[in-house]
N, C-alpha and C positions, 0 to 999 in steps of 0.2 A: 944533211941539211939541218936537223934537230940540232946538233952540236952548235952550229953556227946560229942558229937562232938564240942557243941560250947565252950565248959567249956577246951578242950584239945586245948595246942598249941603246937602241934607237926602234924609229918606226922598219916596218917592213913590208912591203908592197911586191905581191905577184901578177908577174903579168903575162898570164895564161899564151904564148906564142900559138896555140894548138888552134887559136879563134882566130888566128890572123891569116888571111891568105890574098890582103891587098890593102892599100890605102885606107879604104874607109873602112873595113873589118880591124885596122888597128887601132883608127880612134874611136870604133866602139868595147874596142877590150880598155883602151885608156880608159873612157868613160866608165865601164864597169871597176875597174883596179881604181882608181883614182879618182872620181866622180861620183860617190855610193852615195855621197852623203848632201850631196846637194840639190835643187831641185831644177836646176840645167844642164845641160852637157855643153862641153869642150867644144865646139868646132874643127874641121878638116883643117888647120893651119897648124904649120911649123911655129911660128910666132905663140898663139896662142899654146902648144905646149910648153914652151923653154917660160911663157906667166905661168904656164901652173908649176912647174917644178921649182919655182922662187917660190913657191908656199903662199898662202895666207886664203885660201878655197881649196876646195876639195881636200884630199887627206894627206897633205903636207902642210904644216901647219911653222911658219918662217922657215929659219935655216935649222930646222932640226936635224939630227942624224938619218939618214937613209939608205936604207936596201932595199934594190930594186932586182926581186930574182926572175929575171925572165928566161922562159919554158921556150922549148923549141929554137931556138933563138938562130941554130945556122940556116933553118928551112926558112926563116923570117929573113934573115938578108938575101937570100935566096926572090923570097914572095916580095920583096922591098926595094928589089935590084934594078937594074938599068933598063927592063923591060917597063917596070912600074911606073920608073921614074919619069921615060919617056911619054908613055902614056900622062902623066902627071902633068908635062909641062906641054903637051899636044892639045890639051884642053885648055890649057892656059893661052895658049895662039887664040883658042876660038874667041877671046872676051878681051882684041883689044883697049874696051874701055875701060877695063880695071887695073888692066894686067901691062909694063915693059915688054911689049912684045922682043925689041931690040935685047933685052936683055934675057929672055926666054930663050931667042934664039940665038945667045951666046951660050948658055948655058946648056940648052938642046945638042949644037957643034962639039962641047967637050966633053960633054956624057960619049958622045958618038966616036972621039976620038981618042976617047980612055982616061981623059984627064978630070972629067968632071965627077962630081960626087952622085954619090945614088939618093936615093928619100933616105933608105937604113943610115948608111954613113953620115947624113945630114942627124939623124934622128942623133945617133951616138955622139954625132962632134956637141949637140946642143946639152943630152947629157951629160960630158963630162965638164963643158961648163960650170957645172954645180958641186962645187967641193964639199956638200953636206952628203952628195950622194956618192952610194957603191953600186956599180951593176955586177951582180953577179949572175953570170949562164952556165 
């Protein structure tokens, strides 16, 4: 890891996996890794992470270069997986006034029938969105 850090010239961001072992235990490692410096944290949304990885709060600052080495990372899709996920979108049933339920419960059927995506996988597809950034595990 040394090598690679001297060889990158950009930012570098570790994201402790070893703190994660559900939803909310990741956005408070986000909030630790990426949030230090601010005097709010991030919020429980998908949405609100893929704003902070565009940069301009917290410790990405525009499109600068990025590495992001996150720790533990196969136990984390593991802790992020289809059981998570479900749970995730079960609670989302409970608040039809915020929340598509119709659309919850389409995406609930395909989590169940193998086709839908898990939070991790969601997590990953929003990072690679960001061409500034590297994930390395």
């Amino acid at each position: 890891m040394d090598n690679l850090l001297i060889e990158f010239m950009g930012k570098t961001i570790v994201l402790d996996g070893y703190r994660i072992h559900d939803i909310p235990s990741f956005y408070e490692e986000v909030n630790r890794s990426f949030m230090s410096g601010e005097d709010w944290k991030l919020g429980h949304s998908l949405d609100a992470l893929d704003d902070m990885l565009y940069g301009g709060y917290g410790s990405i600052r525009g499109n600068e270069p990025v590495r992001i080495y996150w720790k533990n990372f196969e136990q984390n899709e593991r802790d992020l997986g289809v059981q998570a996920t479900r749970q995730h979108y079960t609670q989302k049933l409970n608040h039809p006034d915020i929340f598509n339920v119709n659309l919850v419960k389409k995406q609930l059927e395909e989590l169940d029938n193998g086709t839908g995506k898990t939070y991790f996988g969601i997590i990953l597809e929003i990072i690679s969105h960001h061409t500034n950034i590297e994930l390395v595990v």
